[in-house]
C-alpha positions as a Markdown table, in Angstrom:
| # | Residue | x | y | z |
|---|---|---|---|---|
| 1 | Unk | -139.3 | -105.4 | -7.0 |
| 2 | Unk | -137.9 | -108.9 | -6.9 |
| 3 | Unk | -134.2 | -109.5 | -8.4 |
| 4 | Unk | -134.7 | -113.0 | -8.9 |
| 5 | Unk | -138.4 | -112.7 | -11.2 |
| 6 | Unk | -136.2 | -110.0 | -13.1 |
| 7 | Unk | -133.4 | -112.1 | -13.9 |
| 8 | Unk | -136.1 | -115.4 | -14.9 |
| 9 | Unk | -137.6 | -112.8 | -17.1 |
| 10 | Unk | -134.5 | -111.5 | -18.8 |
| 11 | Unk | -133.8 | -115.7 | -19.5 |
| 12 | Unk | -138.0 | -116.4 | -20.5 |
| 13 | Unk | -137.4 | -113.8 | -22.9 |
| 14 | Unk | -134.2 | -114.9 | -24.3 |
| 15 | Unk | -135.4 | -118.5 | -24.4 |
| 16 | Unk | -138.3 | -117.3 | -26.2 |
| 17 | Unk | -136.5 | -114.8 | -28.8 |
| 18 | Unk | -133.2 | -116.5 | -29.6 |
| 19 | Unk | -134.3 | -120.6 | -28.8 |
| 20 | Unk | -138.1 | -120.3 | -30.6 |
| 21 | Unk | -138.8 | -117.4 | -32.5 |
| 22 | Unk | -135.9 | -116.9 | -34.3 |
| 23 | Unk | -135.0 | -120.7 | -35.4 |
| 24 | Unk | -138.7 | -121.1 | -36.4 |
| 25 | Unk | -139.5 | -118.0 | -37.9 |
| 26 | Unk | -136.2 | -116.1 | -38.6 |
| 27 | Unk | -137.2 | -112.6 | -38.6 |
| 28 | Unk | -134.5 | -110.8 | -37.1 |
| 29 | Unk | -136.1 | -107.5 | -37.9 |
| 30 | Unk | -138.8 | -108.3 | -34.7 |
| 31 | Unk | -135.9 | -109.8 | -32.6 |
| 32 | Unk | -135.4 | -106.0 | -31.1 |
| 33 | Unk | -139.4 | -105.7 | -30.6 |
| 34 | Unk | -139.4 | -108.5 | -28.7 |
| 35 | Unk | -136.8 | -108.1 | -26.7 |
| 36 | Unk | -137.3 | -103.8 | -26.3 |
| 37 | Unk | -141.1 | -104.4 | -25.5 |
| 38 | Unk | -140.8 | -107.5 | -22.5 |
| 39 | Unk | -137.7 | -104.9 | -20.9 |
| 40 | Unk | -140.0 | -102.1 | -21.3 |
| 41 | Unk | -142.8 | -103.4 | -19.9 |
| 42 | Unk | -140.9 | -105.4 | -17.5 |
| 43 | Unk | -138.8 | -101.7 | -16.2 |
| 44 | Unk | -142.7 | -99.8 | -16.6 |
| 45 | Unk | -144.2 | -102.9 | -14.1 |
| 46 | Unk | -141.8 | -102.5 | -11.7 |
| 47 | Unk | -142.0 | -99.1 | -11.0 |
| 48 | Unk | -145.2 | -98.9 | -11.1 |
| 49 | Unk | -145.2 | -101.7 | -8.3 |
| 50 | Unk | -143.2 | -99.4 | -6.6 |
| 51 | Unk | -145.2 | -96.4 | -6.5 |
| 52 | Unk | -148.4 | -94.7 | -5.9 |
| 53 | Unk | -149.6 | -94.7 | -9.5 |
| 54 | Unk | -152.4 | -97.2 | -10.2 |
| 55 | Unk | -150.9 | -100.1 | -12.1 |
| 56 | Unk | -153.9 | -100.2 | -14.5 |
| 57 | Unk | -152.9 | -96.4 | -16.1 |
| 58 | Unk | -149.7 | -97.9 | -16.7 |
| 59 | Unk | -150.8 | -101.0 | -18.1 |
| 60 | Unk | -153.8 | -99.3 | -20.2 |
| 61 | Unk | -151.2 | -97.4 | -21.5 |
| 62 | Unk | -148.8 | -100.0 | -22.7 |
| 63 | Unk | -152.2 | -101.2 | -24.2 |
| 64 | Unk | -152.9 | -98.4 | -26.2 |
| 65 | Unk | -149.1 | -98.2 | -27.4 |
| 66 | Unk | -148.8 | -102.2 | -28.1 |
| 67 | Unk | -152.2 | -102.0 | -30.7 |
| 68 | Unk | -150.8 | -98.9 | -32.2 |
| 69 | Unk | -147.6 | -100.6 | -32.7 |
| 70 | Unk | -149.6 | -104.1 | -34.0 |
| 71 | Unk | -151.6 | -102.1 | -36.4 |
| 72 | Unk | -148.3 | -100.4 | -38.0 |
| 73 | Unk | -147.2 | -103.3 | -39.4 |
| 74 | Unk | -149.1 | -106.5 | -40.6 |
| 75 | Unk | -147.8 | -109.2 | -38.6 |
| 76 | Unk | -148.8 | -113.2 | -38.7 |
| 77 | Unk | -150.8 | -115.0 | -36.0 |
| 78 | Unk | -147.9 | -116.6 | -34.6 |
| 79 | Unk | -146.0 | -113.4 | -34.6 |
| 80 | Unk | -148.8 | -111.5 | -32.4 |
| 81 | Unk | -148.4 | -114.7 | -29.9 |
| 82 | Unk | -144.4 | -114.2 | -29.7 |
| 83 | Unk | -145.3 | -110.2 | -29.1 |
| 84 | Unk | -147.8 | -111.0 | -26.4 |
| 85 | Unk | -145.5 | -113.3 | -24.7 |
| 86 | Unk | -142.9 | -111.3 | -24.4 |
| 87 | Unk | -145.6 | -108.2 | -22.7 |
| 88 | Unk | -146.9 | -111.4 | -20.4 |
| 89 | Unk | -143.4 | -112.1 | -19.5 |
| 90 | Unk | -142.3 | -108.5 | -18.6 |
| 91 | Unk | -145.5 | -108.1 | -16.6 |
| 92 | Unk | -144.6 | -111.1 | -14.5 |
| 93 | Unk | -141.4 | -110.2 | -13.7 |
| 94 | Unk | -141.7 | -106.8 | -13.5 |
| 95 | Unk | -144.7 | -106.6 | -10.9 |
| 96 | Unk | -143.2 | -107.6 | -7.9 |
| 97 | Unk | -145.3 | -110.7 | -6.5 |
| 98 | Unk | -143.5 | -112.2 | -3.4 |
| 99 | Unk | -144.2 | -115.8 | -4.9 |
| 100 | Unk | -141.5 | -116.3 | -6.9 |
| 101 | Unk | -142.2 | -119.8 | -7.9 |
| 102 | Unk | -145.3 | -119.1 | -8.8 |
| 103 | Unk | -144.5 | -116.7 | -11.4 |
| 104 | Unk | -141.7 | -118.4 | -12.3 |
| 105 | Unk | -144.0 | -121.4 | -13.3 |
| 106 | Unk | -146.5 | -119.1 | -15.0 |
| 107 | Unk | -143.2 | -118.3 | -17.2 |
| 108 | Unk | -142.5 | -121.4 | -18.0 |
| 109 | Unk | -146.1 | -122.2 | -19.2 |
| 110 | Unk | -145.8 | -119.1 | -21.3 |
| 111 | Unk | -142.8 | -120.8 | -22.8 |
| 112 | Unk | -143.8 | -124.5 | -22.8 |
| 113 | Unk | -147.4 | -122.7 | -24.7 |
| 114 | Unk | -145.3 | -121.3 | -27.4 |
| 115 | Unk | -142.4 | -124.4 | -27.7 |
| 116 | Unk | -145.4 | -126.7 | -28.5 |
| 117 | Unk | -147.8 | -124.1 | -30.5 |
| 118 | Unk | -145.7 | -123.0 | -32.7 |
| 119 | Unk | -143.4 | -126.5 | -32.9 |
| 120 | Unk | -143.3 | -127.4 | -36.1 |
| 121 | Unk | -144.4 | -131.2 | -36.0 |
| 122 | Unk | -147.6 | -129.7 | -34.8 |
| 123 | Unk | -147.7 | -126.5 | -36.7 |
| 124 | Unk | -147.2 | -127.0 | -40.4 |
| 125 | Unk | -145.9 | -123.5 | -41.9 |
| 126 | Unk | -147.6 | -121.5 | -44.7 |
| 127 | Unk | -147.4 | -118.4 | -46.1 |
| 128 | Unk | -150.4 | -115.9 | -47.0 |
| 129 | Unk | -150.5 | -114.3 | -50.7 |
| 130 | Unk | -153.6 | -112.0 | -52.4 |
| 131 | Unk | -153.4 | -113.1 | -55.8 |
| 132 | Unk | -155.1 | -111.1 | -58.8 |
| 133 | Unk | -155.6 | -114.0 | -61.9 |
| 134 | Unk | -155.7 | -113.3 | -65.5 |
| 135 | Unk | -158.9 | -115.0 | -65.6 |
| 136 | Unk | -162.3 | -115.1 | -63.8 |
| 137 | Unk | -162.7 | -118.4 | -62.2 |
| 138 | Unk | -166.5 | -119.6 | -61.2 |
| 139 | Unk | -165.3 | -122.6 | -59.8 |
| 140 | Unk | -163.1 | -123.2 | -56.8 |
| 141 | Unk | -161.6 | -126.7 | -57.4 |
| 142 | Unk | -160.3 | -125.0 | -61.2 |
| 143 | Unk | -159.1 | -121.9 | -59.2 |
| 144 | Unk | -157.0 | -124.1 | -56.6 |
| 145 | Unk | -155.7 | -126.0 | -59.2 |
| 146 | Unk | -154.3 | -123.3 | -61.4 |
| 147 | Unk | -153.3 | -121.4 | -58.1 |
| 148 | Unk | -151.5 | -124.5 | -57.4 |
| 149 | Unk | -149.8 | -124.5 | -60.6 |
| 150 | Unk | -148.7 | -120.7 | -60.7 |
| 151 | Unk | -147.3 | -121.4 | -56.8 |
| 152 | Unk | -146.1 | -125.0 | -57.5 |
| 153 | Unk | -147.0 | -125.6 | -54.1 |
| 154 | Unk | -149.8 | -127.3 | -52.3 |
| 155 | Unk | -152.5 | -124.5 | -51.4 |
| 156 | Unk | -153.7 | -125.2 | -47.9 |
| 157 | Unk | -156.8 | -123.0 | -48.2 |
| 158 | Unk | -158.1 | -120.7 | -51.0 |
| 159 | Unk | -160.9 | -118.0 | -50.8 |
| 160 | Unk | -161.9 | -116.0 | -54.0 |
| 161 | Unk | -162.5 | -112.2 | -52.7 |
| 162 | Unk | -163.6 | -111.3 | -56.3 |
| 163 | Unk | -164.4 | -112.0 | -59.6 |
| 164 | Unk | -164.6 | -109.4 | -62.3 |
| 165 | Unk | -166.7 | -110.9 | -65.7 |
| 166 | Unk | -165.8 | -107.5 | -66.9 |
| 167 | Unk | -162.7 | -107.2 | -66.8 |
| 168 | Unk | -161.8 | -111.1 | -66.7 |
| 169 | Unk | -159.3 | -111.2 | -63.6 |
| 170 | Unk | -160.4 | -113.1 | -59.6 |
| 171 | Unk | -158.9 | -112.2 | -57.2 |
| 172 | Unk | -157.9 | -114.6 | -54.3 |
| 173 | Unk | -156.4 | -114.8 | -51.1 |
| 174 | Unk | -154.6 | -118.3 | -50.7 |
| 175 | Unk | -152.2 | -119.9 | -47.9 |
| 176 | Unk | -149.7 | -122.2 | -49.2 |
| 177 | Unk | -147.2 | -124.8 | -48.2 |
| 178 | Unk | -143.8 | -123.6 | -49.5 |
| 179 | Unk | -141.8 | -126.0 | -50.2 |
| 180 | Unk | -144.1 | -128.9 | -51.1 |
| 181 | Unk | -143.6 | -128.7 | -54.8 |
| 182 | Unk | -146.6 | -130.2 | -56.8 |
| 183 | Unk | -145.4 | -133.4 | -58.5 |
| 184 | Unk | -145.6 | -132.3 | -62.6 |
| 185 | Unk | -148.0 | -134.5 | -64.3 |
| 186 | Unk | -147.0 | -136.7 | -67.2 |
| 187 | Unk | -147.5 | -136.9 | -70.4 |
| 188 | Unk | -150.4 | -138.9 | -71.6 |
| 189 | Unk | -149.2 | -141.6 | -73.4 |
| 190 | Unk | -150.4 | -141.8 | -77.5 |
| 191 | Unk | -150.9 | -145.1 | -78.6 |
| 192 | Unk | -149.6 | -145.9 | -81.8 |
């Protein structure tokens, strides 16, 4: 076990929780996830670096209990990245390699992968809905368009899942630009 790859992980993880995740996505509810899983797995590495056990039981393991923790609750793209980093983090401090610079530097690209990923210059935000319309739509320009009006936002992508003639409703699922409020078309002018 080496002090030193503990104590860069324990600042990787707060760099990555409290300077990226949080400004950017400000869900305070996975700030404890983050944080509980890299300390975990970082405390779980170490003894297992220190002991007999094979280090791929223990890491199969925290395997198995980070998808069943993934599939409890639906979390975004980006959020799965954040929750991965922090496991990559705790594994590389917590497995005792004697080249601390090394791993050090494998932190910081963890980090520097994230900071620019997920930077929002390069990354432009959207949110995800499933939408059930009072109306069944045949064509996809007239459903983004109404979609678009019922949001008042810019939809980045649309997909209609189904449409029911019967019962006259389509259903979509749409990613949106919050934010980016439609400019409200003016009135036609009547000649007189």
């Amino acid at each position: 076990m080496n002090p030193i790859l503990i104590g860069v992980d324990l600042i990787a993880i707060t760099v990555l929780v409290f300077a990226f995740f949080l400004p950017r996505h400000g869900r305070r509810d996975l700030i404890v996830a983050f944080l509980g899983v890299n300390v975990g797995v970082l405390a779980v590495a170490a003894a297992l670096a220190t002991s007999t056990v094979s280090a791929g039981l223990g890491l199969g393991l925290f395997g198995v209990l980070s998808i069943i923790r993934l599939r409890s609750e639906e979390l975004s793209n980006s959020e799965v990245a954040y929750y991965f980093a922090a496991l990559a983090l705790g594994l590389l401090g917590g497995l005792g390699s004697t080249d601390a610079p090394l791993v050090a530097g494998l932190m910081g690209l963890i980090l520097a992968a994230l900071a620019i990923g997920d930077h929002p210059a390069i990354a432009r935000r959207t949110e995800r809905q499933s939408i059930v319309l009072d109306r069944a739509y045949a064509d996809p320009v007239a459903t983004r368009a109404h979609v678009e009006r019922i949001l008042g936002a810019e939809v980045a992508s649309l997909t209609i899942l189904k449409t029911d003639l019967v019962n006259d409703t389509t259903t979509v699922d749409v990613r949106y630009r919050p934010g980016t409020a439609l400019a409200t078309p003016k009135a036609p002018k009547v000649a007189r």
